[in-house]
N, C-alpha and C positions, 0 to 999 in steps of 0.2 A: 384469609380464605378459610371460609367454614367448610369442614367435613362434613357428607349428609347419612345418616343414619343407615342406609343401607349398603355402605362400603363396606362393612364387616370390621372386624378386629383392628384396632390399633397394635404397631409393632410394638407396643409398649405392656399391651394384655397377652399377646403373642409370648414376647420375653419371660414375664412373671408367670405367664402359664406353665410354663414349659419347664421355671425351677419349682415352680409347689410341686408338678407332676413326680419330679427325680425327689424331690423332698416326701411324698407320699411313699413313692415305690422301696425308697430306703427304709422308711420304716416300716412299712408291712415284712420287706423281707427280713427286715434283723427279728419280726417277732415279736414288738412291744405293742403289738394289742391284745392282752392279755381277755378273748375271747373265742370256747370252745369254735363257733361259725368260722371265724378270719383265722386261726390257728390250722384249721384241718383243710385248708381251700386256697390254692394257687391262684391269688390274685393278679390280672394283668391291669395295668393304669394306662390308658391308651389315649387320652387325653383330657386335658384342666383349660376348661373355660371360665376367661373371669370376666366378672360385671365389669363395666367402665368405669369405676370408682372403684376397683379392687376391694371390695371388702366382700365379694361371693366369690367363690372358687366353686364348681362343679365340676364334678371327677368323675370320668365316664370308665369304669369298671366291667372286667371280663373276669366272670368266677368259671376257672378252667377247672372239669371235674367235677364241679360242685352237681347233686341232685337236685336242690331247689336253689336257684339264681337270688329268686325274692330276698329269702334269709338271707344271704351273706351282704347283700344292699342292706338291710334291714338293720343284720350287725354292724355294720360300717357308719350306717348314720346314728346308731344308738350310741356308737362309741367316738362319733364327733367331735365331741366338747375335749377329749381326751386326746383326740388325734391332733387337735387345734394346739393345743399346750405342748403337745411333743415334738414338734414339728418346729416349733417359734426360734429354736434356735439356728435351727439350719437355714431360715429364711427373717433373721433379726434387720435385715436391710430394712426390711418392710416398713410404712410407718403404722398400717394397721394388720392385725396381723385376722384374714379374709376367715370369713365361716364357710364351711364346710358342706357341704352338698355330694351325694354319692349316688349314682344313675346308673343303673346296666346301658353298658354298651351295646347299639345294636345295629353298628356298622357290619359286621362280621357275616350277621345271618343279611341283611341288604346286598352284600356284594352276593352271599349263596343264592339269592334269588334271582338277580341278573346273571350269574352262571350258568344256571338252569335255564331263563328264557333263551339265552344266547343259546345253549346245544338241544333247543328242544328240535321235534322233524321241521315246523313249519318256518324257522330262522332257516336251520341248515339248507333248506330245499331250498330258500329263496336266496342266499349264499350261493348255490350252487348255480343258481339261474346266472348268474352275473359274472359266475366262473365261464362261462360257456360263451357267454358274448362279447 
């Protein structure tokens, strides 16, 4: 039985995702990307999509505080090659060990946008019709 391509994730990209994610987040927080952007910037790692062949990881990134989002993506992917090597041992299962890709998250501000439609007047008023009836 063949999978077809629009079922999404295999529990298998799910799984590896999910340890590169903890294997990121542990290193940003101990501090071993020795650059000024990711040093002064509360990075959050909110989710690792990997290609089906594992060897891309994208890391979808929320710079908390930061003034410009850009940069700190910027620094992230400049410092890749670096992150790829520090990282190899917490995730040595691997048999390749996946490149790096680093993406602002923009779940955050998509839910803020459906919050706002949901309590605008012409949601609530039409809410409120259904309340009545």
């Amino acid at each position: 039985m063949s999978r077809s391509q629009s079922s999404g994730p295999s529990q298998r990209m799910l799984r590896v995702g999910e340890q590169v994610r903890h294997a990121l987040s542990d290193l940003i927080q101990r501090g071993e990307v020795r650059d000024d952007v990711v040093e002064s910037t509360v990075i959050s790692i909110s989710e690792v999509r990997m290609s089906p062949d594992l060897k891309i990881a994208t890391a979808f990134v929320s710079p908390l505080g930061a003034k410009d989002d850009e940069a700190v993506i910027e620094a992230l992917n400049r410092n890749a090659k670096f992150i790829r090597g520090r990282v190899s041992s917490a995730l040595r299962q691997m048999k390749y060990m996946p490149e790096f890709r680093f993406r602002r998250d923009t779940s955050y501000d998509n839910f803020a946008k459906i919050d706002e439609l949901l309590r605008s007047p012409e949601v609530v008023r039409d809410l409120d019709k259904d309340d009545e009836e």
